[in-house]
Structures are given as C-alpha cells and as structure tokens.
C-alpha positions as CSV (number, residue, x, y, z in Angstrom):
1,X,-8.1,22.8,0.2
2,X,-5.1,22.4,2.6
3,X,-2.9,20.8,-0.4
4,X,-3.7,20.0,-3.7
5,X,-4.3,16.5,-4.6
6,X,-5.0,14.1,-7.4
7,X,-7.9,12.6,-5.9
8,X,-7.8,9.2,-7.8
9,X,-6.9,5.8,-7.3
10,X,-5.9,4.0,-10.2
11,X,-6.4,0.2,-11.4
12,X,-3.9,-1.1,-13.8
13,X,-4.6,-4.9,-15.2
14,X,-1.9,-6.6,-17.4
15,X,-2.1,-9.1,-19.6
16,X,0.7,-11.7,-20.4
17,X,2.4,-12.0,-23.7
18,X,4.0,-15.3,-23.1
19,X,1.7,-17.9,-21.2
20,X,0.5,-17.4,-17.9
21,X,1.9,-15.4,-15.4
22,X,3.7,-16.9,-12.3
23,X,5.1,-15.3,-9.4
24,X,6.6,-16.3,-6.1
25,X,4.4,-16.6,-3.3
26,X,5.9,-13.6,-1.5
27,X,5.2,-11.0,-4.9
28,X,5.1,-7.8,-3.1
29,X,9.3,-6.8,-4.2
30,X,8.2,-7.9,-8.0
31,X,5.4,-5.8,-7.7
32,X,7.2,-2.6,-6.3
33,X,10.1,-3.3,-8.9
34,X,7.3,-3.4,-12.1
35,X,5.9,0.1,-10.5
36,X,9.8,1.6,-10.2
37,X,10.3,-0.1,-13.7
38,X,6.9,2.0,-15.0
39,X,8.4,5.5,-13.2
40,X,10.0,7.7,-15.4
41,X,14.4,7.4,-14.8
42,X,14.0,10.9,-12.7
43,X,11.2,10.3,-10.3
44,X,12.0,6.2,-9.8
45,X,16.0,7.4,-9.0
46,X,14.3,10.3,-6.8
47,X,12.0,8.3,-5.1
48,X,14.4,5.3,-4.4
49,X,17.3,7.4,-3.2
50,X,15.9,10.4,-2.0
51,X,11.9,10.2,-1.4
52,X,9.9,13.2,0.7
53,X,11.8,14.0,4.4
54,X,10.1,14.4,7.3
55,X,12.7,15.2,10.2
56,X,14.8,11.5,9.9
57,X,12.1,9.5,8.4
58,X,11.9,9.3,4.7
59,X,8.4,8.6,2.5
60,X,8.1,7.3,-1.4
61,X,4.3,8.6,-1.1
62,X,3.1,6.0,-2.7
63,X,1.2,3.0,-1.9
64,X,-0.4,-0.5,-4.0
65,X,-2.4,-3.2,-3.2
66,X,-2.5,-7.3,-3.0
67,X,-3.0,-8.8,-6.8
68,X,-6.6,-8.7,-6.9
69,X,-6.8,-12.0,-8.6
70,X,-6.6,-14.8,-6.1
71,X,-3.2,-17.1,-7.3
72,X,-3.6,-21.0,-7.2
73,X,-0.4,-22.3,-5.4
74,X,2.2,-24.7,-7.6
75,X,2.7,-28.2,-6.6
76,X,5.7,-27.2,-4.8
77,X,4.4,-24.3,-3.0
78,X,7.0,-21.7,-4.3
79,X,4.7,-20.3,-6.9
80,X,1.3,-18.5,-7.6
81,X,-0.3,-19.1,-10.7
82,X,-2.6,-16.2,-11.7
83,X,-3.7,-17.3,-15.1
84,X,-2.8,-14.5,-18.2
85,X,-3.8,-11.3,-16.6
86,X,-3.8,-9.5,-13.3
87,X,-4.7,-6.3,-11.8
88,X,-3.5,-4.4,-8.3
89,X,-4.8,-0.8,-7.6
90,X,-1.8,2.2,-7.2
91,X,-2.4,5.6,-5.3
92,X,-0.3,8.6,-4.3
93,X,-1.4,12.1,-2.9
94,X,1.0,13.8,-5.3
95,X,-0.4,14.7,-8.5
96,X,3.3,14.3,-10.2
97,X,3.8,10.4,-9.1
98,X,0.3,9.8,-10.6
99,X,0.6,11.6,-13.8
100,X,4.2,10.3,-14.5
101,X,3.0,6.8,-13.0
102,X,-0.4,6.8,-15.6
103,X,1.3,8.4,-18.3
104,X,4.7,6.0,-18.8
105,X,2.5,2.9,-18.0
106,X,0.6,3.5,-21.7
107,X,3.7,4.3,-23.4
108,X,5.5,1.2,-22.5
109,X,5.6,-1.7,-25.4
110,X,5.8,-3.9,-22.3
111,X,7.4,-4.8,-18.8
112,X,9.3,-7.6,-17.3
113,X,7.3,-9.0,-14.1
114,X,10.1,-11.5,-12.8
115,X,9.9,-13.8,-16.2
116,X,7.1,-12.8,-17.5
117,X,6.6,-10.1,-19.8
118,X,3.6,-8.3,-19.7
119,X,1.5,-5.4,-20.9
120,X,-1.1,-2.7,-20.2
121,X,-4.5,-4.0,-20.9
122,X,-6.7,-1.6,-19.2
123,X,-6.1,1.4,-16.7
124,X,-9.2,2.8,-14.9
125,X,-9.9,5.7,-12.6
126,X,-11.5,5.3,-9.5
127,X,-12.8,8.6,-7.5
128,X,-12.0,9.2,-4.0
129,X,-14.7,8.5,-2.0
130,X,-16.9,10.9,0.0
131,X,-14.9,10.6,4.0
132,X,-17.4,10.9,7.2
133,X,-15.3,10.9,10.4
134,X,-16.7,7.8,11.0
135,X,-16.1,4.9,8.2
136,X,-15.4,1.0,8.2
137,X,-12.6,0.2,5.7
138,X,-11.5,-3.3,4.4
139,X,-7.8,-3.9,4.0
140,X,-6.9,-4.3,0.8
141,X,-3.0,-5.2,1.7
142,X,-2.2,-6.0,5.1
143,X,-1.5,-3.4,7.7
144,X,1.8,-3.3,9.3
145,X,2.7,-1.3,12.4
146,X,6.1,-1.5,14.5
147,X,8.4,-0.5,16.8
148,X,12.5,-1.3,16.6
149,X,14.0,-2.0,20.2
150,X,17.5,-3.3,21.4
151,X,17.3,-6.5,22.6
152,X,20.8,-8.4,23.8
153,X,23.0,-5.5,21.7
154,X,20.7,-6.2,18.4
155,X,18.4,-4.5,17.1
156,X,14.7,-5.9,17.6
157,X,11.4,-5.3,16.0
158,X,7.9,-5.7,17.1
159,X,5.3,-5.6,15.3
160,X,1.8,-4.7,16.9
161,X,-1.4,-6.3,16.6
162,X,-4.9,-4.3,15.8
163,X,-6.0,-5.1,19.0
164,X,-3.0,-3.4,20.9
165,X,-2.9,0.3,22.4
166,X,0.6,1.3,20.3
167,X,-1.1,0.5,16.7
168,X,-3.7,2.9,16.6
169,X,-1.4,5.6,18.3
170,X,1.4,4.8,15.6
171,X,-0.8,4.7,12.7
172,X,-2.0,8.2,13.6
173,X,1.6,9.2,14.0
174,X,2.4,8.0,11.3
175,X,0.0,10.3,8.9
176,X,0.7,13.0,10.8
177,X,3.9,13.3,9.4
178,X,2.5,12.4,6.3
179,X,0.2,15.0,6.1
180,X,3.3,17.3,7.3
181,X,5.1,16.5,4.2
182,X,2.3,17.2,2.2
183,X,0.6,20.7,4.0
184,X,1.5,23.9,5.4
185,X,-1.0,23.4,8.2
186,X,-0.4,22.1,11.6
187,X,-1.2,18.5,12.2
188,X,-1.9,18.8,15.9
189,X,-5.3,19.2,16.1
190,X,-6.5,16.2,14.2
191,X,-6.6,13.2,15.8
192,X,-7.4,8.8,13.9
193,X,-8.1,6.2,15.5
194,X,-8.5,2.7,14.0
195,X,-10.7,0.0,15.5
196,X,-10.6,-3.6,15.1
197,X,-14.6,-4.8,13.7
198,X,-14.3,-8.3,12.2
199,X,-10.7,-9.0,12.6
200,X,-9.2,-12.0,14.2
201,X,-5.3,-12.2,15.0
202,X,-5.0,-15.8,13.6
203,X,-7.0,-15.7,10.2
204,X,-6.0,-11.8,9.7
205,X,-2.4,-12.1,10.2
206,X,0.0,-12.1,7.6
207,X,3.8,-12.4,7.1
208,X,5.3,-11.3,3.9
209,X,8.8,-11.5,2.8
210,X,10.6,-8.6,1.2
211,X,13.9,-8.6,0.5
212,X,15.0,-11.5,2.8
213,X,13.1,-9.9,5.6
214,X,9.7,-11.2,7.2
215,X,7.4,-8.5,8.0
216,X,4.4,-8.9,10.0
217,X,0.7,-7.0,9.0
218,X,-2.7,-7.8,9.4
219,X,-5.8,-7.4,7.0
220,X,-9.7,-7.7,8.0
221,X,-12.3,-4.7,8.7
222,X,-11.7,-1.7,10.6
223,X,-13.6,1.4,11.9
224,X,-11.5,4.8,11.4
225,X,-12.8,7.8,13.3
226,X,-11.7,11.1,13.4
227,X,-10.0,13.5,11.5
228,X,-11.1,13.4,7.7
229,X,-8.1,15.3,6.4
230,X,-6.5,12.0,7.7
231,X,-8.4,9.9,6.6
232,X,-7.8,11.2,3.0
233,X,-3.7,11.0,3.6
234,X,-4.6,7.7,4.7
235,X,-6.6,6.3,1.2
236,X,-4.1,8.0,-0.4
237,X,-0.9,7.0,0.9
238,X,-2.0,4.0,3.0
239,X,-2.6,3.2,6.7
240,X,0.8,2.3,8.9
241,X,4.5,1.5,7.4
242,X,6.2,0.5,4.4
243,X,3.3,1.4,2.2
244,X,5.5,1.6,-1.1
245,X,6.4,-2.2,-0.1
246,X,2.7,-3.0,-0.3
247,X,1.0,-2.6,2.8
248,X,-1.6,-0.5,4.2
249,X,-3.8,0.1,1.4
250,X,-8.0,-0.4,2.1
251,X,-10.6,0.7,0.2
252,X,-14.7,1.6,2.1
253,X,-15.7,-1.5,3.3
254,X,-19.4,-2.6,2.1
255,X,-21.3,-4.5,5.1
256,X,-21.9,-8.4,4.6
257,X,-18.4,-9.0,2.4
258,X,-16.3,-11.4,3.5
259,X,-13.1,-9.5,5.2
C-alpha cells in the first residue's frame, strides 16, 4: 500500500442535554470548533497552527460533512432547529487524527455546540468503499473550488462552477498535493477528473458563511474517473478546498436518490 491508512469514515450523533439543539443557519464554524474542541490540546494546537506543508500551502487533513438531519428554519430566519440529536460523518487519511478524534470524543462528559451542550450518543464505523476508476459520488457537503486574482490593487476570488474547465483541473491539483503529503510516490502519473451528472448551477449552488467570509461550493452528483489512489485521498480528505471548514466531502452515490 503506497501509505498506510485508517480506512474508515466515522458517524458521530449527539444528543442534547438541555432542550433542543439550535444553531445558526451558517453552522459549518460551530461544527469545526466542536471537532477542534473533541481533538486532544496537542493535535487541535498542531493542526490549527501548524497542519501538514506542502511547498506554501498548508492541510488540517481532515474533512466533515453537512448535519445529516435536515434543520427547520426559526421564525426569524437566523436559526435551524434540529430537534435533540444530530449526527455529521468525520474522515481523515491519518490514522493518528482518527484514533485521537474517536478516542477523546467517548471520554468527554460533554461538549459545548454554541449554547448547547451536548453528548456522544452513538459513534459508528463505516468501511471505505471498494473504488473503480469510474464511480458516481453524491456530495455530501458542497464542493468549493477557487482561484485568488488581483483585481483594482485587491485581492479577488473566483470560485468555479462544475461545469467550468479550471474545477476539475484544480480539484485534481489539489489531491495531488494531498496525496504528496501523505506518500513517497510520485503523483504524476495519476490523473481525476470530475464530471457534472445531475447537477444544476442554480439548485446546486450554495454560499456558506465562515468566519465573516462568503464562500461559494456546489453539491449534486458527479462522475470521478481516473486514478483510484485519488479517489481514496479524495473520500478521505474530501474533494476541492477548505475541507476542514466543511466542504468537499461525498459519499458513492446510489442511482434514483434525490441529489
């Protein structure tokens, strides 16, 4: 195996020990902060400070998904309402964030998500599955891709659509470093490319604000062909940028689901 890998997914559902749990409409920075609040001290100083280097860019390796449970939106629209419990899948490639990640999240008494203070109420393991270089993937979290120009003297950033030439290049670039980070082998020989199947740039596209910032991503169904050591980085770690915000994770899309 060209690196050694945990080859698990987990699901983590909480349960609230206070009433129901509420939580702005943009939850992705609460999330992130109840998975660095989880970490052990070490690895959530290492991975917030530091992270893995590849030449200038920096990775946390680690990715997590939407709130599986669909919120109902307040009365005054600045709020989801999810009930007493809910549940969002986590993944890494590194055996050490998973571990330390699984491990500290049963020895907490509880956590503080926003107000509400929650608990572990289950924690399941879900098995890599089996990658073909040809699959159809749903996105679980939407997928954002990007480019930073200079517009005027200020800095500017795109953000690409599926349907544009740049995202699938980027995305591959993308988990090549990845995959650089995490193996001795050379990445230039493998080759991903990502394909828009029932996607639409209206219903698909999704703005999510974290930390002040809008950011730009898209969900729906996809076709990824190529490479399969990529394609494992890629369940692993997530497709395109700022996976440990949120975004990018997808899970083997099953014909005839709503996307």
């Amino acid at each position: 195996m060209w690196f050694r890998r945990p080859n698990i997914r987990l699901k983590l559902a909480f349960e609230s020990l206070s009433g129901d749990i509420f939580l702005p409409v943009h939850y992705n920075e609460a999330i992130q902060g109840l998975i660095y609040s989880i970490f052990s001290k070490s690895l959530a100083q290492y991975l917030h400070d530091e992270g893995f280097t590849y030449e200038k860019r920096h990775f946390k390796l680690f990715n997590f998904s939407r709130i599986l449970e669909k919120g109902m939106i307040t009365y005054d629209k600045s709020r989801l309402h999810f009930g007493k419990s809910i549940s969002f899948y986590f993944s890494s490639p590194k055996e050490d964030i998973i571990e330390d990640f699984g491990n500290h999240s049963f020895k907490g008494l509880g956590f503080n998500l926003n107000a509400n203070k929650i608990y572990l109420s289950q924690l399941d393991i879900m098995r890599m599955p089996v990658m073909h270089e040809q699959i159809k993937i749903k996105a679980l979290s939407p997928i954002t891709v990007y480019s930073t120009f200079v517009k005027d003297e200020k800095p500017f950033t795109h953000y690409y659509k599926p349907t544009e030439d740049p995202f699938s290049m980027l995305v591959e670039s993308n988990l090549k470093k990845k995959f650089s980070i995490l193996s001795s082998f050379s990445s230039d020989s493998l080759k991903i490319k990502i394909s828009p199947v029932h996607f639409s740039a209206l219903k698909n596209r999704s703005i999510i604000i974290f930390g002040n910032t809008p950011i730009e991503g898209y969900t729906g169904v996809y076709e990824l062909s190529g490479s399969t050591e990529l394609m494992m980085v890629a369940y692993d770690t997530g497709l395109g940028s700022k996976n440990s915000e949120g975004f990018g994770m997808w899970e083997i899309w099953e014909g005839g689901k709503n996307a």
